[in-house]
DOVEXTOR-92978 format. One record per residue (C-alpha): residue in three letters; x, y, z. Coordinates in steps of 0.2 Angstrom, whole numbers. Example, Ala and Ser with C-alpha at 12.3 -4.5 7.8 and 13.67 -1.06 7.14 Angstrom:
<residuo->ALA	u->62	v->-22	w->39>
<residuo->SER	u->68	v->-5	w->36>
END
This chain:
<residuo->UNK	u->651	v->272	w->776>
<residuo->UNK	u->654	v->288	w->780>
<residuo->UNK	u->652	v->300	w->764>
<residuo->UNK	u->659	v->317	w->762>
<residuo->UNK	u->648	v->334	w->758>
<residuo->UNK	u->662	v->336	w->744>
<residuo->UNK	u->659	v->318	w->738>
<residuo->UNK	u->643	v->322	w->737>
<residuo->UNK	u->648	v->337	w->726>
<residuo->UNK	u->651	v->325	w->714>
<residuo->UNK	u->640	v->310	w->715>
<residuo->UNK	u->628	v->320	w->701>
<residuo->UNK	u->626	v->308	w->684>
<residuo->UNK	u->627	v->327	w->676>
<residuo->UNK	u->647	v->327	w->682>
<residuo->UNK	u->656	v->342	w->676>
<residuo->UNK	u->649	v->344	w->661>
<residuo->UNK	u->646	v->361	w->652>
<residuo->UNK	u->635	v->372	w->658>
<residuo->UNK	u->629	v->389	w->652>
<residuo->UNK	u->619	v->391	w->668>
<residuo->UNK	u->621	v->386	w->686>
<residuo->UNK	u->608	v->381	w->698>
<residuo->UNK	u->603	v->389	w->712>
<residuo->UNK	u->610	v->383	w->728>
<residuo->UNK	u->601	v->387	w->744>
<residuo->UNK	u->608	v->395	w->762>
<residuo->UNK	u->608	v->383	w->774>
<residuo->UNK	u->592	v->388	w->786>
<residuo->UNK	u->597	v->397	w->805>
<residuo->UNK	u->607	v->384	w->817>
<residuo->UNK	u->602	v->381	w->836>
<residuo->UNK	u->610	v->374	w->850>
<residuo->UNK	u->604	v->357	w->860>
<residuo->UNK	u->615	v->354	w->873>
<residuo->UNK	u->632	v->360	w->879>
<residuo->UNK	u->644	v->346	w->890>
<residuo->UNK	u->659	v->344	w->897>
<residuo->UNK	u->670	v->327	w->900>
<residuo->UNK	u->687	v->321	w->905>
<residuo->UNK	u->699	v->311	w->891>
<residuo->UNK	u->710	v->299	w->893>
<residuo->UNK	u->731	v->312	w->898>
<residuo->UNK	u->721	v->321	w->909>
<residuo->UNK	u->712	v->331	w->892>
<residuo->UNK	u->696	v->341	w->894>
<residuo->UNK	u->680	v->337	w->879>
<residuo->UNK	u->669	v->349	w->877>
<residuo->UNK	u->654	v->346	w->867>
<residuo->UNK	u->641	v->357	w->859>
<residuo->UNK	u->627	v->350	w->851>
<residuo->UNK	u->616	v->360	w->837>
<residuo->UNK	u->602	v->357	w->825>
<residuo->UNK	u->613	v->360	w->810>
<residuo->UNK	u->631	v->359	w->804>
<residuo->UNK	u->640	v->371	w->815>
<residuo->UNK	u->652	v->383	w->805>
<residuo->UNK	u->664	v->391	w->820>
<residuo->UNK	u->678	v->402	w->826>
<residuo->UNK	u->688	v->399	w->841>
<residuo->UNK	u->696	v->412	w->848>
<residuo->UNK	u->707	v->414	w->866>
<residuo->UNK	u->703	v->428	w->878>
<residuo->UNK	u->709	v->429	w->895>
<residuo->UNK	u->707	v->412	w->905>
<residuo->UNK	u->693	v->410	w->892>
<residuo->UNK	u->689	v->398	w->877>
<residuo->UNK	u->676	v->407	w->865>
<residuo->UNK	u->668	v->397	w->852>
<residuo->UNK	u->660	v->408	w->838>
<residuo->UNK	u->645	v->398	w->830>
<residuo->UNK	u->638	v->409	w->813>
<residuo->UNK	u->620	v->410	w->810>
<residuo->UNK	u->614	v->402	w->825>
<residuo->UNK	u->602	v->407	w->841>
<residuo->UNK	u->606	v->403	w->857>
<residuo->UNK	u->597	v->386	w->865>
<residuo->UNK	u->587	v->388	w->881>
<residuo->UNK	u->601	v->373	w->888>
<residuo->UNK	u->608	v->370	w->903>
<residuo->UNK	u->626	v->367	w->903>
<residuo->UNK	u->633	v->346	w->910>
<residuo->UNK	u->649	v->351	w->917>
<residuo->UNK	u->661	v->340	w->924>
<residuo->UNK	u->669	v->344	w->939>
<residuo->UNK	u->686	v->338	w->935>
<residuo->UNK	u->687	v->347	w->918>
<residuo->UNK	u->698	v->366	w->916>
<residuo->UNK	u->680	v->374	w->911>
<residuo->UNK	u->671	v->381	w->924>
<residuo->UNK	u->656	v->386	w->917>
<residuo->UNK	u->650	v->389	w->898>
<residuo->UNK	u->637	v->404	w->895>
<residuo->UNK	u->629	v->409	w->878>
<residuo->UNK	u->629	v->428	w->871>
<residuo->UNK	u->620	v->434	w->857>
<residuo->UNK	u->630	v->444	w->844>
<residuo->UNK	u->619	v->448	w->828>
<residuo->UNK	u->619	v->433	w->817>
<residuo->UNK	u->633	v->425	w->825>
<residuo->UNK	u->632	v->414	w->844>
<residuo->UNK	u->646	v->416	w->857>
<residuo->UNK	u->649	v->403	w->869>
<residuo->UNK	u->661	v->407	w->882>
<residuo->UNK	u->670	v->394	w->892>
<residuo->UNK	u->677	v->401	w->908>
<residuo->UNK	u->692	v->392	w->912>
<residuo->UNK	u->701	v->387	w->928>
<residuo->UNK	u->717	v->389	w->918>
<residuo->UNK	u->724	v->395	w->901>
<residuo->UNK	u->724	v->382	w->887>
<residuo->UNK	u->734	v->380	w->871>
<residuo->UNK	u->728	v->385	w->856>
<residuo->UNK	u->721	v->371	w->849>
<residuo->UNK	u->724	v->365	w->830>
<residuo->UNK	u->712	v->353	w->816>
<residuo->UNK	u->718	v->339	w->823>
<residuo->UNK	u->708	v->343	w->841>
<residuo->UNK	u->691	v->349	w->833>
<residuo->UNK	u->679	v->337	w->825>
<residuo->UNK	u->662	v->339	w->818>
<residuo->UNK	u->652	v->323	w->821>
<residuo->UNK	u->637	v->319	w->810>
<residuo->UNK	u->620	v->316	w->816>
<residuo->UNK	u->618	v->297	w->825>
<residuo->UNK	u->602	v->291	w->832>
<residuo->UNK	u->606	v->298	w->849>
<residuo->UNK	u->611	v->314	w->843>
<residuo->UNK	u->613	v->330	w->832>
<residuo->UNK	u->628	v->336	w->827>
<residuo->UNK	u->641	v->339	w->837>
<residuo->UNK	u->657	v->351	w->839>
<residuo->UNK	u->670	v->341	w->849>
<residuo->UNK	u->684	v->350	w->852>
<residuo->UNK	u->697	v->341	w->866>
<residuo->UNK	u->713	v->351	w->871>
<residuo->UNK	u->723	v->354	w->888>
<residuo->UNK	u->731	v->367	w->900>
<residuo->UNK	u->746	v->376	w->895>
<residuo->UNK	u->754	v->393	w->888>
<residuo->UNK	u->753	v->399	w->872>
<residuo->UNK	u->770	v->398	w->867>
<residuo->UNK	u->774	v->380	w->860>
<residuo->UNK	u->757	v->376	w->854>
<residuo->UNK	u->754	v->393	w->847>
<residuo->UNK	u->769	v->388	w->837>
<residuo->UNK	u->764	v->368	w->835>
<residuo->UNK	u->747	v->374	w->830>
<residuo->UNK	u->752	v->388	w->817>
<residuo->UNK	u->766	v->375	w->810>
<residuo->UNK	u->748	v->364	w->808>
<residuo->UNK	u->740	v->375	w->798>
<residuo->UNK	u->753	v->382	w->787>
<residuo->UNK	u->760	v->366	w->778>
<residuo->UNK	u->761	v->364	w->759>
<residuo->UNK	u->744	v->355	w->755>
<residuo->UNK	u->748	v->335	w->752>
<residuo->UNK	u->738	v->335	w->736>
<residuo->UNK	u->736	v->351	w->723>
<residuo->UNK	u->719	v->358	w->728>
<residuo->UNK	u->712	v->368	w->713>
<residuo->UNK	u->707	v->385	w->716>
<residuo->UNK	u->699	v->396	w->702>
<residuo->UNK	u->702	v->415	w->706>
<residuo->UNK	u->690	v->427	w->696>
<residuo->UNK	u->694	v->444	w->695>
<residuo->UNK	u->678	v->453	w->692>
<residuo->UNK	u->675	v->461	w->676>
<residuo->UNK	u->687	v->466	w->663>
<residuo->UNK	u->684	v->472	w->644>
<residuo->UNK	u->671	v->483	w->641>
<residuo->UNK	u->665	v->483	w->658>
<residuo->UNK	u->678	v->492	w->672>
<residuo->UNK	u->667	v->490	w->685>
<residuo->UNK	u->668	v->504	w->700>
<residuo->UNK	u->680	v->519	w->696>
<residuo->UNK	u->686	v->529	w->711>
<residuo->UNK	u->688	v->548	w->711>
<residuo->UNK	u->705	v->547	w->706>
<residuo->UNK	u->701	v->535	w->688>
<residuo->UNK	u->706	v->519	w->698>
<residuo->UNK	u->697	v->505	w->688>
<residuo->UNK	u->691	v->489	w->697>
<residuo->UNK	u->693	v->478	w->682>
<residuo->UNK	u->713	v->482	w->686>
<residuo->UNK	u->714	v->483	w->703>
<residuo->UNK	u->707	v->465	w->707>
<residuo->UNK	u->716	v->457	w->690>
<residuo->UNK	u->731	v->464	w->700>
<residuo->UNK	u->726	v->457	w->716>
<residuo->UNK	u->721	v->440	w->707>
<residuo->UNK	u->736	v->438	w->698>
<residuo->UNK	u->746	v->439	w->714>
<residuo->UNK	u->735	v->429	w->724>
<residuo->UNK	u->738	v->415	w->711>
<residuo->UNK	u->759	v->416	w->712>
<residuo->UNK	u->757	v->415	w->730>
<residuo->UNK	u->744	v->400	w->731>
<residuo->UNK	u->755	v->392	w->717>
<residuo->UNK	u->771	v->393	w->725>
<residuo->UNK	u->763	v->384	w->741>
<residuo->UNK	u->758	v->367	w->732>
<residuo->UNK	u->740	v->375	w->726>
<residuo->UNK	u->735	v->371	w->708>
<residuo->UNK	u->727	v->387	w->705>
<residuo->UNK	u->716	v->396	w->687>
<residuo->UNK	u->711	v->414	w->682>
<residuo->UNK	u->694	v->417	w->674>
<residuo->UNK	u->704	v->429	w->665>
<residuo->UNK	u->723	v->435	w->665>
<residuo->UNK	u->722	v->450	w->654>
<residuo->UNK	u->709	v->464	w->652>
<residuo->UNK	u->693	v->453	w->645>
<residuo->UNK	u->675	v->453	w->646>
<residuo->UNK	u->669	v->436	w->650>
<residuo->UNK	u->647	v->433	w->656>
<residuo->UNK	u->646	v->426	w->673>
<residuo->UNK	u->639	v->410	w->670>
<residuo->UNK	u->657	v->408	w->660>
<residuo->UNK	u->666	v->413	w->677>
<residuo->UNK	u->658	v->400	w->685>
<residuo->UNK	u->659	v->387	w->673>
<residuo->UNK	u->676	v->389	w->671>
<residuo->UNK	u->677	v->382	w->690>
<residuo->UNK	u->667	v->367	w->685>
<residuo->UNK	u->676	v->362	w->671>
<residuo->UNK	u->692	v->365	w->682>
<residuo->UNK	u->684	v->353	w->694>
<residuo->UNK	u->689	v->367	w->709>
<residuo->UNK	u->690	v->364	w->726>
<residuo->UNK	u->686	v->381	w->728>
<residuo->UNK	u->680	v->399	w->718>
<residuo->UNK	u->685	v->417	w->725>
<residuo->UNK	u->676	v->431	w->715>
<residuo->UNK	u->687	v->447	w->721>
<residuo->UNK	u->679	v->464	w->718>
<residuo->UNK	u->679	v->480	w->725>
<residuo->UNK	u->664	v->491	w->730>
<residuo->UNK	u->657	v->507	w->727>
<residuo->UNK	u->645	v->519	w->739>
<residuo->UNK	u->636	v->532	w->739>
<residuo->UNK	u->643	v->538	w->756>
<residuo->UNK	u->661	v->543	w->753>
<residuo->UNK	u->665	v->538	w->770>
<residuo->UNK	u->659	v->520	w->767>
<residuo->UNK	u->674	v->510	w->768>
<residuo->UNK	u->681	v->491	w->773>
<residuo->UNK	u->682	v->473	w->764>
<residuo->UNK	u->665	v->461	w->765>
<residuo->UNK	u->665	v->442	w->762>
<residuo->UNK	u->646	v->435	w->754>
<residuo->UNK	u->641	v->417	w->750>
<residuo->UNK	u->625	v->412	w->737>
<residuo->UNK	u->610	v->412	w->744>
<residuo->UNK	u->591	v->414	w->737>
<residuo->UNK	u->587	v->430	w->749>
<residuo->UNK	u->599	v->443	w->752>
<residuo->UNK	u->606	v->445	w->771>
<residuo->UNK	u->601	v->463	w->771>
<residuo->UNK	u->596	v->479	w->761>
<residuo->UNK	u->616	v->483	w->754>
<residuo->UNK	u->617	v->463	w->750>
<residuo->UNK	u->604	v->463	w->737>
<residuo->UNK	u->610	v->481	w->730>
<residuo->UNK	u->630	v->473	w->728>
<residuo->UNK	u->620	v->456	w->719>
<residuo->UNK	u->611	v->468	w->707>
<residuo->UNK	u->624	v->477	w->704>
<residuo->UNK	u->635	v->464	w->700>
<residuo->UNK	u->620	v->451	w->690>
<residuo->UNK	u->619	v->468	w->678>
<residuo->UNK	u->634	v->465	w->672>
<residuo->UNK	u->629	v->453	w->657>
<residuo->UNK	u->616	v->467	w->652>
<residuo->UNK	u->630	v->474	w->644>
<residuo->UNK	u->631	v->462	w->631>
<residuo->UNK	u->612	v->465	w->624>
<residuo->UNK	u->616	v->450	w->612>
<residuo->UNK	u->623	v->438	w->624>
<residuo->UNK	u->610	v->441	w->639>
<residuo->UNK	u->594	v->436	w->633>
<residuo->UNK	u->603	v->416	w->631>
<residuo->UNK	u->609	v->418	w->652>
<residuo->UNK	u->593	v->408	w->658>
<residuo->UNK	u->590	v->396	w->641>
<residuo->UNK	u->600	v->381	w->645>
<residuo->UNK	u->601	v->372	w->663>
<residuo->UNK	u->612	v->358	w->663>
<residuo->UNK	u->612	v->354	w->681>
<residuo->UNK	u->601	v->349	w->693>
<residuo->UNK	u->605	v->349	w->710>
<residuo->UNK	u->599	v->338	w->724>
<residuo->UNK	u->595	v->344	w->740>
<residuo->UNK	u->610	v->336	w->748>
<residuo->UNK	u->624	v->344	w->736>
<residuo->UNK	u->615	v->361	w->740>
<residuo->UNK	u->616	v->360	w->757>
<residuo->UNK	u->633	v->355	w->754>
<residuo->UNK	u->640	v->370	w->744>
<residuo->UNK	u->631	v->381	w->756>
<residuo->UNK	u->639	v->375	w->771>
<residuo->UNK	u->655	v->373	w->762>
<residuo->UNK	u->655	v->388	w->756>
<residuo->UNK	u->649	v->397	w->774>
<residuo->UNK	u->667	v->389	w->782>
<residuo->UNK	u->678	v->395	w->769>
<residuo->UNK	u->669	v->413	w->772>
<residuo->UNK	u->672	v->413	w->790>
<residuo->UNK	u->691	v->408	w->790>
<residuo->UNK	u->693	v->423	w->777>
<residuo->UNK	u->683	v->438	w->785>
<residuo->UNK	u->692	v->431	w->802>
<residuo->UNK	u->709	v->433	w->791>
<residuo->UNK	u->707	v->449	w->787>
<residuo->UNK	u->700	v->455	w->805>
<residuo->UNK	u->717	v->447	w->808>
<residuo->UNK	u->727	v->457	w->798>
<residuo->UNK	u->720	v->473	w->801>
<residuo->UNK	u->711	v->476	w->785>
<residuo->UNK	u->696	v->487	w->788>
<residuo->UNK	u->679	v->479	w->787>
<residuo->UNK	u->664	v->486	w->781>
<residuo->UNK	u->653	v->487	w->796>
<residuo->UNK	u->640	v->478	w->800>
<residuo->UNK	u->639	v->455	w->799>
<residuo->UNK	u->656	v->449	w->795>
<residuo->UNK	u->647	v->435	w->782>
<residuo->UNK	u->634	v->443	w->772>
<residuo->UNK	u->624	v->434	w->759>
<residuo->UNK	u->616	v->436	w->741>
<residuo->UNK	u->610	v->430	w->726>
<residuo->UNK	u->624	v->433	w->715>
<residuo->UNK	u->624	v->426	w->697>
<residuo->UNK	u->645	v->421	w->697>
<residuo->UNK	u->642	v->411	w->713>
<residuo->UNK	u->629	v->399	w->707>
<residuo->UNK	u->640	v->382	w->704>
<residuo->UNK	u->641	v->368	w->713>
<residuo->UNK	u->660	v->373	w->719>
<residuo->UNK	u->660	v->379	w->733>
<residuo->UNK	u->666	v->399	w->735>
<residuo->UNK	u->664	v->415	w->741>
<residuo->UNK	u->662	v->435	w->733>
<residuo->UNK	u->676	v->444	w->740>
<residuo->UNK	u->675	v->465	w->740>
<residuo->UNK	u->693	v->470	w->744>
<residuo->UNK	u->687	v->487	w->748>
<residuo->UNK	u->678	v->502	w->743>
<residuo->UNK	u->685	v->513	w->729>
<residuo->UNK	u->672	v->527	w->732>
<residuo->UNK	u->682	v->532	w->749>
<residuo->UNK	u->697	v->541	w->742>
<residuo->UNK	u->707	v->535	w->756>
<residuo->UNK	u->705	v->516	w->752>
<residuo->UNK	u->706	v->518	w->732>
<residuo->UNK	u->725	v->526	w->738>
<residuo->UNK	u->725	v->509	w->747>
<residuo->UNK	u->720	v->498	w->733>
<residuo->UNK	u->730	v->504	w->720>
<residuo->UNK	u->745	v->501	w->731>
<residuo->UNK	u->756	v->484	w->729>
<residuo->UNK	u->759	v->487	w->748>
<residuo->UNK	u->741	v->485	w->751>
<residuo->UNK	u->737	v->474	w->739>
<residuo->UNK	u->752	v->462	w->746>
<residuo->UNK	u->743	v->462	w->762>
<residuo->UNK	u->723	v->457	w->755>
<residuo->UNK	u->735	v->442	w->747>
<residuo->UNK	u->742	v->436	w->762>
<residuo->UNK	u->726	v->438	w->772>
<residuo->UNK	u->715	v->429	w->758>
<residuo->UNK	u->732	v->415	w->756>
<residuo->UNK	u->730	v->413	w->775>
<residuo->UNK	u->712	v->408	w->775>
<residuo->UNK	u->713	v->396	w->760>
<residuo->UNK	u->727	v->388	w->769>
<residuo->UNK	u->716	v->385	w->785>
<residuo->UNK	u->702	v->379	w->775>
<residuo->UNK	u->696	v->362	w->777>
<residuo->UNK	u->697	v->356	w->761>
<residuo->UNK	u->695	v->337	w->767>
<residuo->UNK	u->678	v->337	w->773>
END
């Protein structure tokens, strides 16, 4: 029997029950390749196969007469491609972007955009690792753009929960641009629109907070256990000592941070709870929970998809991005749960430019349809 990494969320004798701190959940180590192939399916349909040493989180993407598999956190194998003769890929090669892999299928002719239904992630077997199967076939963009965008824009058959947590509130107003803009008010704004939208689309959706409270981080995330949530986005807002430092960024949990600015954000954001002197000194008393290795591995790769397909809606709608990886990752206190979720800074309020932005329902509309858009492509299921 095949078991789910959600199921295995919630195979814990612990359950949901209250918790006052959440364990720490691990970042799933760096991913390789192991083989790339190429095969023919029954109505003429062309396989490819890529096989890595991990769970693969990916993007695909279209360019000119090109299939271009994005694969995070993972190094490029010394393989040599298998490629069938009668296939519409002539030939795959491997490129080195940062953290993130490119394969590149050359292809004899354009193919449609494939949806869910023609990717599939196979789990490990005696033979092999696990593999990214995608099948699809030549043909222009027009109908399957629109088949394929139909796919992934239906109302969800059941009511997925989804706890949105604005950051801060109360006594705390986190950043304040030049101009007085709080970010305890712009991302309540933000959160309370990305939760009309999310509901009006068949999504069962929860604030942390809907009004201008202080609540401790461990509280944010409990709230997403005792919700039993499919998903928890924290939206913030950044701050930087360069003015000129601008763009949204997407971080997941993890034990080590991803780079210098990671760690800076996550101690930033941990500090919060200093503010309550009372309150802080019981933040580490009580752990409820302990997870397994399997349920962290889980979260974390869980957690990695739904990161991807929102940094890639954002790119996708023309929201600036803070330069650098498009996933970064950090230990962040509000993150550690065993739902999987995601930090999200919606921009920097330290560029006068993008606290203008932020302030703005125009803007603001636009961060909620990009962040609506990735929760709709997220693969809830798995």
């Amino acid at each position: 029997m095949k078991v789910s990494r959600r199921a295995v969320l919630k195979m814990s004798g612990f359950g949901f029950a209250a918790i006052t701190l959440l364990p720490r959940v691990a970042f799933a180590g760096r991913n390789s390749v192991l083989s790339m192939r190429t095969g023919v399916q029954p109505n003429g349909k062309t396989r490819l196969v890529i096989e890595t040493s991990a769970r693969p989180v990916y993007d695909i993407s279209y360019p000119q007469n090109q299939l271009m598999i994005s694969l995070s956190n993972t190094a490029a194998g010394a393989v040599s491609p298998k490629l069938s003769g009668d296939t519409l890929v002539k030939n795959l090669t491997q490129t080195q972007n940062g953290d993130k892999l490119n394969i590149v299928a050359d292809l004899r002719r354009s193919v449609v955009p494939l949806d869910k239904s023609q990717v599939m992630i196979l789990s490990p077997n005696g033979d092999s690792e696990y593999r990214l199967v995608m099948d699809f076939v030549a043909g222009t963009s027009g109908a399957g753009a629109t088949e394929s965008a139909a796919a992934t824009t239906k109302t969800p058959a059941k009511k997925y929960v989804v706890v949105i947590d604005a950051g801060h509130g109360g006594k705390d107003p986190g950043c304040i641009g030049k101009g007085g803009t709080k970010e305890k008010a712009v991302v309540l704004s933000v959160a309370k629109k990305l939760k009309k939208e999310l509901d009006s689309i068949g999504f069962k959706t929860y604030l942390t907070r809907s009004d201008d409270t202080f609540l401790k981080l461990a509280d944010r995330a409990e709230i997403a256990e005792k919700r039993h949530a499919d998903l928890f986005l924290s939206l913030h807002a950044n701050a930087n000592p360069s003015r000129s430092t601008r763009g949204y960024s997407v971080y997941t949990l993890s034990e080590k941070a991803s780079d210098e600015e990671a760690q800076k954000l996550a101690d930033t954001e941990n500090a919060v709870d200093k503010i309550g002197v009372s309150g802080f000194a019981e933040f580490s008393k009580e752990i409820r929970v302990a997870l397994s290795a399997l349920q962290q591995r889980a979260v974390a790769e869980l957690s990695e998809e739904y990161a991807n397909d929102c940094a890639r809606a954002m790119d996708n709608a023309s929201i600036d991005r803070l330069p650098g990886p498009s996933i970064r990752h950090a230990p962040f206190a509000v993150l550690r749960s065993t739902v999987p979720g995601a930090l999200i800074e919606l921009g920097h309020l330290s560029n006068a430019s993008e606290e203008k932005l932020l302030k703005s329902d125009a803007h603001q509309n636009k961060l909620v349809r990009a962040i609506v858009k990735s929760v709709k492509n997220y693969n809830f299921d798995v």
